[in-house]
C-alpha positions as CSV (number, residue, x, y, z in Angstrom):
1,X,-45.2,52.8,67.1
2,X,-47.1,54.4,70.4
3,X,-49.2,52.8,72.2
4,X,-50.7,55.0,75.2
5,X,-47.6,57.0,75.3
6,X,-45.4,54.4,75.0
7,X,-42.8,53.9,72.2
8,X,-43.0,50.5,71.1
9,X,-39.9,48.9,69.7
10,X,-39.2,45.4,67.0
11,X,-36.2,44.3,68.7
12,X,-36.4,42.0,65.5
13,X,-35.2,45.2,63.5
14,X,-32.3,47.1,63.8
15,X,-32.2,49.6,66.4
16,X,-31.1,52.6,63.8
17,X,-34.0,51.4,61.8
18,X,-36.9,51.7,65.1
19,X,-35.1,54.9,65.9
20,X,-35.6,56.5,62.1
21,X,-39.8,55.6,62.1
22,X,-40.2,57.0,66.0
23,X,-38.4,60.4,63.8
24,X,-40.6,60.0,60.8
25,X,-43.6,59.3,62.9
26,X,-43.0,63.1,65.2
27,X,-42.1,64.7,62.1
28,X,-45.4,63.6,60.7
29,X,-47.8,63.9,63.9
30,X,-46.2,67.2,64.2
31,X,-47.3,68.3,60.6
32,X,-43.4,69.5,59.4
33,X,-44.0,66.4,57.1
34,X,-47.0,65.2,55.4
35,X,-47.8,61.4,55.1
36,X,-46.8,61.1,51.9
37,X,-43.2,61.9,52.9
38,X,-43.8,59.9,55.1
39,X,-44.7,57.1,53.3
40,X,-41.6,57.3,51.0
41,X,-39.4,58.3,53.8
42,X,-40.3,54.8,55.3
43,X,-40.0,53.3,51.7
44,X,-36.4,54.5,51.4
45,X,-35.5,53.2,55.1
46,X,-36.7,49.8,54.5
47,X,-34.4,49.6,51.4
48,X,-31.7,50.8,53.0
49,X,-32.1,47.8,55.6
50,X,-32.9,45.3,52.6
51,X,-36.7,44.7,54.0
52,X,-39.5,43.9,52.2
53,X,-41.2,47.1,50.7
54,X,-45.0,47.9,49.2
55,X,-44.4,49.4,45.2
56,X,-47.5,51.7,45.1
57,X,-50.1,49.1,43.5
58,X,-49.4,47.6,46.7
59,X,-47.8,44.5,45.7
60,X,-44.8,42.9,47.0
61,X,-41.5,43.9,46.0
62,X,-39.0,40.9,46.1
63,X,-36.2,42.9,45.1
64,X,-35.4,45.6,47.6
65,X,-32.2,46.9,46.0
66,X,-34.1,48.6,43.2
């Protein structure tokens, strides 16, 4: 997400969606979450916007809805 300072953006996601990790991402480096949270928080958003996500034996979930 930063780079130098500099927030960088996927303008092949949605907006809300790049918005919600820079969040995630402060709340974390700011220790008020821990990267677990983290880590599900992101799992959670990247259902929400029907993307891929990682089950946690790290393979592949093809069906985002569940």
């Amino acid at each position: 997400m930063h780079k130098d300072n500099i927030f960088v953006v996927d303008p092949t996601l949605p907006h809300d969606y790049n918005i919600a990790l820079y969040v995630l991402e402060e709340l974390c480096a700011k220790g008020i979450i821990d990267i677990f949270e983290l880590a599900e928080a992101v799992n959670l958003l990247r259902k929400k916007y029907d993307l891929p996500t990682i089950n946690i034996y790290g393979k592949k979930d093809n069906n985002p809805s569940n």
